[in-house]
C-alpha positions in Angstrom: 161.4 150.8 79.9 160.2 148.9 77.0 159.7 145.3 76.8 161.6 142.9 74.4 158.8 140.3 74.1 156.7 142.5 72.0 156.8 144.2 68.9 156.2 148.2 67.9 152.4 147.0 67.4 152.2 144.9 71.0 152.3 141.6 69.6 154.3 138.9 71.5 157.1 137.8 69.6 160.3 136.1 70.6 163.4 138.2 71.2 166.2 138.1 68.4 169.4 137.4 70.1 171.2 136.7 67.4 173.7 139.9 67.1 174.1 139.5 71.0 178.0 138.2 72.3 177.9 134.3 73.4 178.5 134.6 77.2 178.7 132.8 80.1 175.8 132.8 81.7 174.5 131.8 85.0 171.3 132.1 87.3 169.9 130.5 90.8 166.5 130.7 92.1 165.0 129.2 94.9 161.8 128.0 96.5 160.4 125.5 99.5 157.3 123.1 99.7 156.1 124.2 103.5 154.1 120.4 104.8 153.5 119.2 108.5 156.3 118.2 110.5 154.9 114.7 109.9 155.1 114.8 106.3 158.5 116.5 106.5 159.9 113.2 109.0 158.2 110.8 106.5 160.0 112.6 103.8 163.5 112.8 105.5 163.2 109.3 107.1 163.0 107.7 103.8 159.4 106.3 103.9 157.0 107.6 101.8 155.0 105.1 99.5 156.1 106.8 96.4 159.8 106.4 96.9 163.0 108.6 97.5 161.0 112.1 97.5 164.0 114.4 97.2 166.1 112.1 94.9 162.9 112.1 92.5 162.4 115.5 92.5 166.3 116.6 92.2 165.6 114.6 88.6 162.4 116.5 87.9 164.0 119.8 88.5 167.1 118.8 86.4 164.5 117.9 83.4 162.6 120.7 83.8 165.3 122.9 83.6 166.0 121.2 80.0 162.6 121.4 78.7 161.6 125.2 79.6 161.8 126.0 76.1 159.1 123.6 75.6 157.1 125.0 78.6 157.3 129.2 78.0 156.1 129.7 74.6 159.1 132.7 74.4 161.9 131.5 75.7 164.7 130.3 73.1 166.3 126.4 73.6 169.5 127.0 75.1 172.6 124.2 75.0 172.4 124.1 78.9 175.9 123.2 80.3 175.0 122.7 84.5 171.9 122.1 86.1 172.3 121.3 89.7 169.2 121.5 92.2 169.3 121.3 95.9 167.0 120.0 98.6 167.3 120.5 102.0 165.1 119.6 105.0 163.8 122.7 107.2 162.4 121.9 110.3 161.6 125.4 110.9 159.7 125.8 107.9 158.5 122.9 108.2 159.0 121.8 104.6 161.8 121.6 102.0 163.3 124.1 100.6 164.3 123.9 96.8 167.1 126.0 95.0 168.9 125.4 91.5 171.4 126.3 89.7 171.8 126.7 86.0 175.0 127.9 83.9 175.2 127.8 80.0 177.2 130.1 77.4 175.2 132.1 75.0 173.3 134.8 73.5 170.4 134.9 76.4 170.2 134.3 80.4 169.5 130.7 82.3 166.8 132.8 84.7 163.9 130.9 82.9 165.5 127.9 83.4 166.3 128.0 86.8 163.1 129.3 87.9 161.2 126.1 86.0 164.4 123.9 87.6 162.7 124.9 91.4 158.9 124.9 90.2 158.6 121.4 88.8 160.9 120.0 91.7 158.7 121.8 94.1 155.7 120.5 92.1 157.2 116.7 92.2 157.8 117.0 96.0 153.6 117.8 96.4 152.7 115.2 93.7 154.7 112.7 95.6 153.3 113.1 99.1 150.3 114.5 98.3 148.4 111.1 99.5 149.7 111.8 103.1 148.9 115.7 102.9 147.1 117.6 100.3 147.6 121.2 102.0 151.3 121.8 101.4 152.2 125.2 100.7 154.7 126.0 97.5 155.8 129.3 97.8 158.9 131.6 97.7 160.0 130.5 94.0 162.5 133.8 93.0 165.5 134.3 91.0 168.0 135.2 93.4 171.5 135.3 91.4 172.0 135.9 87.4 175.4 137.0 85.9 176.2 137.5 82.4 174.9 139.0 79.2 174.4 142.8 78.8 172.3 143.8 82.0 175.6 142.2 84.3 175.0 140.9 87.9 171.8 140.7 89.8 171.4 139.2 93.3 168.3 139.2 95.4 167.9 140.9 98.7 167.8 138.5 101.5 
């Protein structure tokens, strides 16, 4: 297996898509923010100094999803056309666990996107509680559903 982001001399390059079919495309991935039980009640109970933590962090995800382009130097700007990002409270974690969802139609795959959608919302849940607990754990952060384009369907074992 070769791969597309470099050249017949090994240099990175970006991939031309350009004779590829417009699809629909469509990838999830998912991560968590594991913190104390305390951090997680603080969270969930509305009172942290910094504000609505999950609300703030839905938007961070949403944006990041926008801006991967401008984050991975090879991925191509894509007219996004859904980003949706999820945060739930897990007491059994304890944490937060963070998925998104990202859908456009195009010449190249969302996967990017939805994978920087979870890190930067997992990365605005620490940066906003990190006064009350600096040893949260981010972790987990995996594609786990694409469809579209010419490799098809992938979903992630449980």
């Amino acid at each position: 297996m070769s791969l597309t982001h470099f050249d017949s001399d090994g240099h990175a390059h970006m991939v031309d898509v350009s004779d590829k079919a417009s699809t629909a495309r469509e990838a999830r991935a998912e991560g968590y923010v594991k913190m104390s039980s305390q951090t997680l009640e603080m969270i969930t109970e509305g009172r942290a100094k910094k504000g609505d933590v999950a609300g703030v962090a839905r938007l961070a995800g949403i944006m990041g999803a926008k801006r991967t382009a401008d984050l991975i130097p090879l991925c191509h700007p894509l007219p996004i056309t859904k980003v949706a990002v999820t945060i739930e409270p897990d007491a059994e974690l304890p944490g937060l666990r963070i998925s998104a969802t990202v859908k456009t139609a195009g010449q190249t795959g969302v996967e990017m996107e939805a994978l920087t959608a979870v890190t930067t919302a997992c990365l605005t849940v620490y940066d906003m509680v990190k006064a009350v607990q600096k040893d949260m754990e981010i972790g987990g952060i995996r594609l786990i559903y694409k469809d579209g384009g010419k490799s098809g369907r992938f979903e992630a074992q449980p």
